[in-house]
C-alpha positions in Angstrom: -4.8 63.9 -20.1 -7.1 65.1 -17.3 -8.9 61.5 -17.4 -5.3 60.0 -16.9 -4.6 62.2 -14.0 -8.5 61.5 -12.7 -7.7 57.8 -12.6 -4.4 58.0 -10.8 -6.1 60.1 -7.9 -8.2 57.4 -7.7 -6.0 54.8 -7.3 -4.2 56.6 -4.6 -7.4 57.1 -2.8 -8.7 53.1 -3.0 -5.4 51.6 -1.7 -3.8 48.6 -2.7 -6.6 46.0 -2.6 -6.8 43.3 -4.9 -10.0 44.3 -5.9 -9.2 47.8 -6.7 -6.3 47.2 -8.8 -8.2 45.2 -11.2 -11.1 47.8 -11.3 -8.1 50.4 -12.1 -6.2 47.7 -14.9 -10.3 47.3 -16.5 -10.6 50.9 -17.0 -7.0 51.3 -18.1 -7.6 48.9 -21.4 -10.9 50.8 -21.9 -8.5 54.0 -22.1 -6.3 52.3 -24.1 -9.0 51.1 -26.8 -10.7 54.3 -26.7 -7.0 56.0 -28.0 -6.8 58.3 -25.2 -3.5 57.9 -24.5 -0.6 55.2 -25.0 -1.0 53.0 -22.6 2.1 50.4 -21.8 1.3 46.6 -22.3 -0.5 45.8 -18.8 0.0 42.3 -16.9 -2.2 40.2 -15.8 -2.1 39.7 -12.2 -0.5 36.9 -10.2 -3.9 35.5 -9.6 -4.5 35.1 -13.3 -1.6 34.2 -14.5 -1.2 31.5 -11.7 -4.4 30.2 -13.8 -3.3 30.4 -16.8 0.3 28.7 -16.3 -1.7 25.4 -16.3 -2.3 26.0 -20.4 1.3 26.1 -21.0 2.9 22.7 -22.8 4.3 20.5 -20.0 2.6 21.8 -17.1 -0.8 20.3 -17.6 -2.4 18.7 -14.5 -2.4 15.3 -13.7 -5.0 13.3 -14.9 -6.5 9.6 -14.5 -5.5 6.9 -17.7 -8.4 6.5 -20.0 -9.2 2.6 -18.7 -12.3 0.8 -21.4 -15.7 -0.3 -19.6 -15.6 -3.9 -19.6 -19.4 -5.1 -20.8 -19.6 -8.5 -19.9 -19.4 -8.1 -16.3 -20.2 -11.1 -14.3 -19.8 -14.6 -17.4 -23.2 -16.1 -17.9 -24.7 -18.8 -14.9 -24.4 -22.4 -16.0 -27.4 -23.3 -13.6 -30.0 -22.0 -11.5 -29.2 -20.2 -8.2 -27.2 -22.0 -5.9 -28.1 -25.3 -8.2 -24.4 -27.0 -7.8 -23.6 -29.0 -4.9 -19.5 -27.3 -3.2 -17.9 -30.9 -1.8 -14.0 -30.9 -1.1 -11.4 -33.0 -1.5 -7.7 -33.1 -0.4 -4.2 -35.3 -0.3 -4.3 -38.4 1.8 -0.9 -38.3 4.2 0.8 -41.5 4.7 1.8 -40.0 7.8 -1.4 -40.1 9.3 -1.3 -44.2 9.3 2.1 -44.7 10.9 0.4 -47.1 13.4 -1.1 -49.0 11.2 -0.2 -52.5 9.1 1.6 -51.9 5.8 -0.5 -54.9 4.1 -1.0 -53.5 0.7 1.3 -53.4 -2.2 0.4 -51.0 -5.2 2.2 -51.0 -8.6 2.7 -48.5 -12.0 0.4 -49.2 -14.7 3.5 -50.8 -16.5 4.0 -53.1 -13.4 6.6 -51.5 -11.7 6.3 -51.7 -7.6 6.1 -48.8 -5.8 5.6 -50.2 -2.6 3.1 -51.3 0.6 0.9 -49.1 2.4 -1.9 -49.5 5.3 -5.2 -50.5 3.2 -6.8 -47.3 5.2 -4.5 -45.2 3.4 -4.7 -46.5 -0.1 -8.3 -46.0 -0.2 -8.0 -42.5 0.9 -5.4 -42.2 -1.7 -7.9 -43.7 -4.3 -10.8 -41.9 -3.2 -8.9 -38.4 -3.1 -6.7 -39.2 -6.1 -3.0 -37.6 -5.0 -1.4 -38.3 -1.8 2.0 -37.9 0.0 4.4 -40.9 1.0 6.5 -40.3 4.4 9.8 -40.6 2.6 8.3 -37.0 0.4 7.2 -38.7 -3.0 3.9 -37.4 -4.3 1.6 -40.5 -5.9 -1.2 -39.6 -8.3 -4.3 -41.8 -9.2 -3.3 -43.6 -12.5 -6.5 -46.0 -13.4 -7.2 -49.4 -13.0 -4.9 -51.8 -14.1 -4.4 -55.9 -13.5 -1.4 -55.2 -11.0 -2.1 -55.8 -7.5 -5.7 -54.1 -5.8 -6.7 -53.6 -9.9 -5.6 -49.5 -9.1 -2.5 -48.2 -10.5 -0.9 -45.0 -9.4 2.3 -43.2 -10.8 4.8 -40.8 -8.6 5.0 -37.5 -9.6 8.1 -34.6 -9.4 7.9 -32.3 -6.4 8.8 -29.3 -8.9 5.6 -29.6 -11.4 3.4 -31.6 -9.2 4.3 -30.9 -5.6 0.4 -31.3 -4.3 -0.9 -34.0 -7.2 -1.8 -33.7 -10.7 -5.7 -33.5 -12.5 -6.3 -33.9 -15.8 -3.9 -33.6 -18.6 -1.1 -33.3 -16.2 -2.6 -29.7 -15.1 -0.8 -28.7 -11.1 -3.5 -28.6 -8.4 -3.6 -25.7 -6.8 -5.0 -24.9 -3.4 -8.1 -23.2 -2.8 -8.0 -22.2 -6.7 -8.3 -26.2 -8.4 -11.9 -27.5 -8.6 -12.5 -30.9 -10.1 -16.1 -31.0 -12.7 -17.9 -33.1 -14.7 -16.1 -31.8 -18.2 -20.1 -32.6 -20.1 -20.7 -29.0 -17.8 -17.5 -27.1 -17.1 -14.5 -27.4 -19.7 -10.9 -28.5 -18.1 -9.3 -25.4 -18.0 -11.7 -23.2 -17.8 -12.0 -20.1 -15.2 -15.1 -20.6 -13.1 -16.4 -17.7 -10.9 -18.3 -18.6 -7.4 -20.1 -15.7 -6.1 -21.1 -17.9 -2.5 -16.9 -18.1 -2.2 -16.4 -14.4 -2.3 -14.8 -12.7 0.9 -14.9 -16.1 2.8 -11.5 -16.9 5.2 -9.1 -18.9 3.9 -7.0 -21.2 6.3 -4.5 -19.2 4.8 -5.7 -15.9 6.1 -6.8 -14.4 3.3 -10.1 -13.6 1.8 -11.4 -15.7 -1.3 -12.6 -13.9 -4.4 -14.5 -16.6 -5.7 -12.3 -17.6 -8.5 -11.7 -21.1 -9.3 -9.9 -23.0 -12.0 -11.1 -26.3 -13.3 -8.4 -28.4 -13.4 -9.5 -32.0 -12.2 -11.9 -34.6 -12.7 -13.3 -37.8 -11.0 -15.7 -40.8 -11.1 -18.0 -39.5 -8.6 -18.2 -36.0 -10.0 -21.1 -35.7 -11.9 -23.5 -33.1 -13.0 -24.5 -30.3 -10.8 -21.5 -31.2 -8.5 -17.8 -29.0 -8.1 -15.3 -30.5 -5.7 -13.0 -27.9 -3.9 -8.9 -28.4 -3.7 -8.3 -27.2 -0.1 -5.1 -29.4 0.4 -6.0 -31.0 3.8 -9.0 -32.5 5.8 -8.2 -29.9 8.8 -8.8 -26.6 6.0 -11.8 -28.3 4.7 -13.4 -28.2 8.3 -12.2 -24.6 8.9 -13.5 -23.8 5.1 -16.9 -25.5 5.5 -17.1 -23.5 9.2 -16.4 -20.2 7.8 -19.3 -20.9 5.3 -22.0 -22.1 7.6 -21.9 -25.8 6.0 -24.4 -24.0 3.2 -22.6 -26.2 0.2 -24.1 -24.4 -2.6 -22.2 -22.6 -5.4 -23.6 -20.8 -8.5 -20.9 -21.1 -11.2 -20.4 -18.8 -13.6 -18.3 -18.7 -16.8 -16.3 -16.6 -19.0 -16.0 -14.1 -16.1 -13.5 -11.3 -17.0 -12.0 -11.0 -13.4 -11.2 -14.8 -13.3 -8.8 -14.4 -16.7 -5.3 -14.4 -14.7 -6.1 -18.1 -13.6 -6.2 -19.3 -17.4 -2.8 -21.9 -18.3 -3.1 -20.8 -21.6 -2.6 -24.4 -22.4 -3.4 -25.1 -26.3 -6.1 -27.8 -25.0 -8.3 -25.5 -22.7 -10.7 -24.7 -26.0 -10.3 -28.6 -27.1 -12.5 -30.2 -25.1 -14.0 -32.9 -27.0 -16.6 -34.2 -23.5 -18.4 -31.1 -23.2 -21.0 -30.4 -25.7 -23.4 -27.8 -24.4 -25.8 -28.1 -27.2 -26.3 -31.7 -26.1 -26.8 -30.9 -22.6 -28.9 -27.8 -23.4 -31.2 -30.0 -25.6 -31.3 -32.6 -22.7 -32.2 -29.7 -20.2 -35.1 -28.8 -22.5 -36.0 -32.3 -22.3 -36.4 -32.4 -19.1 -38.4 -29.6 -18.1 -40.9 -31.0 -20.7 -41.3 -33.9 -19.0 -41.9 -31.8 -16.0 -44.4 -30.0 -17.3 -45.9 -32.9 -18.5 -45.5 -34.8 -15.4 -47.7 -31.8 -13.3 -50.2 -31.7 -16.4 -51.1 -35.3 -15.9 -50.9 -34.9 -11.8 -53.0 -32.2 -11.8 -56.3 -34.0 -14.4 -55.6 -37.1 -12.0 -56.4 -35.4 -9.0 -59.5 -33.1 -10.6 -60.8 -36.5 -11.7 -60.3 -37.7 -8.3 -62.2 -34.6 -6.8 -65.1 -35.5 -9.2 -65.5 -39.0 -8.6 -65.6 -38.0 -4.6 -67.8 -35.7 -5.3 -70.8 -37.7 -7.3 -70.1 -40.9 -5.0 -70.1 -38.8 -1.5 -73.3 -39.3 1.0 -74.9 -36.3 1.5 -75.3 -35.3 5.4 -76.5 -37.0 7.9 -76.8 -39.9 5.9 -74.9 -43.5 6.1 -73.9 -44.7 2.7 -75.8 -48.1 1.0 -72.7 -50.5 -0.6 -73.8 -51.1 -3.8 -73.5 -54.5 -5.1 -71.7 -55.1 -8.4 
């Protein structure tokens, strides 16, 4: 009892410090354990029981969602760096030829007419593939026929097709379509462009350097990607914004490029592109290569021999030697 009443003194003398009361609650318990006395049940302070409220059910903290680490980071290249050639196409605009003669008829592969046009235009409209008539129809590149110029085209509806159709009737997007030669890149397949990324668009925003290919053509071959961007004015502010350097290193199977996929059944059907083919035919060629510098490089030590045993020595004039 006189340790009770030697601990209360004390805590009369100390004050009402934070620090003090806890001293005073640690020696209490010791009391308590010892049997000294019968202590009440003490509580914890507000300090520590402010700490332990976060342990009760329903009042954990917030924490971040467990997201998976995604592996595969950046697809695989399909060339070396900056080995593809970045060209551009866009829609050819009746609009643009007003002025000029309407001399040229063009027809549906079935024969049907669809009408005459300046010759300027329809050779744009051939040589870009889609194109836009003044009175709003939208004309895709159909293949050559026997009807009139020996080029068909077909119209299109403005609600699936409003800027022209690539292959297997696939929408061409702007700044997102690229057309390939399908031996390389499969139609449909998300293609990832690390030169594009965080260039301007005419659209004001900033490219990621996704791309979708969704289109093909005659002159596209190899090491080449041609660009949708629409219309001849974004291609100049495009091609600006990116120096005129027209190099690309695509990539595939990038994970960040998934949200451009169709899902349409025939993306993973793509009977032109064999890659073991065109891997074999690499190999080829860079055994020719090699043995192209082999036999370049014992042609010019021969060379350097022969000089060398049929040189004058200095200072004197060399005798011709007859044969």
């Amino acid at each position: 009892m006189v340790r009770f009443v030697g601990i209360l003194a004390l805590v009369l003398t100390v004050g009402a410090s934070a620090r003090a009361q806890e001293s005073v609650l640690e020696a209490a318990r010791a009391l308590a354990e010892d049997g000294a006395f019968d202590a009440p049940k003490l509580e914890l302070p507000a300090a520590e029981a402010k700490l332990d409220a976060s342990k009760i059910g329903g009042r954990d903290p917030d924490k971040l969602p467990l997201i998976a680490k995604v592996k595969e980071c950046c697809g695989y290249p399909i060339g070396l760096k900056e080995g593809f050639r970045l060209s551009f196409y866009w829609i050819a605009y009746e609009s643009e030829y007003a002025n000029e003669t309407y001399d040229t008829a063009i027809y549906t592969r079935h024969g049907y007419y669809i009408g005459s046009f300046p010759s300027a235009f329809i050779f744009e409209l051939k040589l870009e593939g889609s194109g836009i008539l003044r009175d709003g129809r939208v004309v895709n590149y159909d293949g050559e026929c026997n009807y009139g110029m020996g080029t068909c085209f077909k119209t299109l509806t403005l609600e699936q097709h409003p800027l022209g159709a690539g292959v297997q009737g696939r929408p061409l997007e702007p700044f997102r379509s690229i057309a390939v030669d399908p031996r390389f890149i499969p139609i449909g397949a998300t293609v990832y462009v690390p030169e594009l990324v965080g260039v301007l668009m005419p659209d004001g925003s900033r490219h990621d350097g996704c791309l979708r290919a969704d289109d093909m053509g005659g002159a596209i071959k190899e090491h080449k990607l041609d660009f949708f961007v629409e219309s001849y004015n974004n291609f100049k502010f495009i091609a600006d914004n990116l120096w005129w350097r027209m190099k690309a290193t695509p990539m595939l199977e990038e994970p960040r490029c998934e949200y451009l996929r169709l899902h349409d059944p025939r993306e993973r059907d793509n009977e032109r592109t064999d890659f073991v083919a065109i891997h074999k035919t690499f190999k080829q060629k860079r055994m020719a290569e090699k043995v192209a510098l082999r036999k370049t490089a014992r042609n010019r030590a021969m060379a350097k021999a022969w000089l060398s045993r049929h040189s004058a020595p200095k200072g004197h004039t060399p005798v011709a030697r007859k044969k």
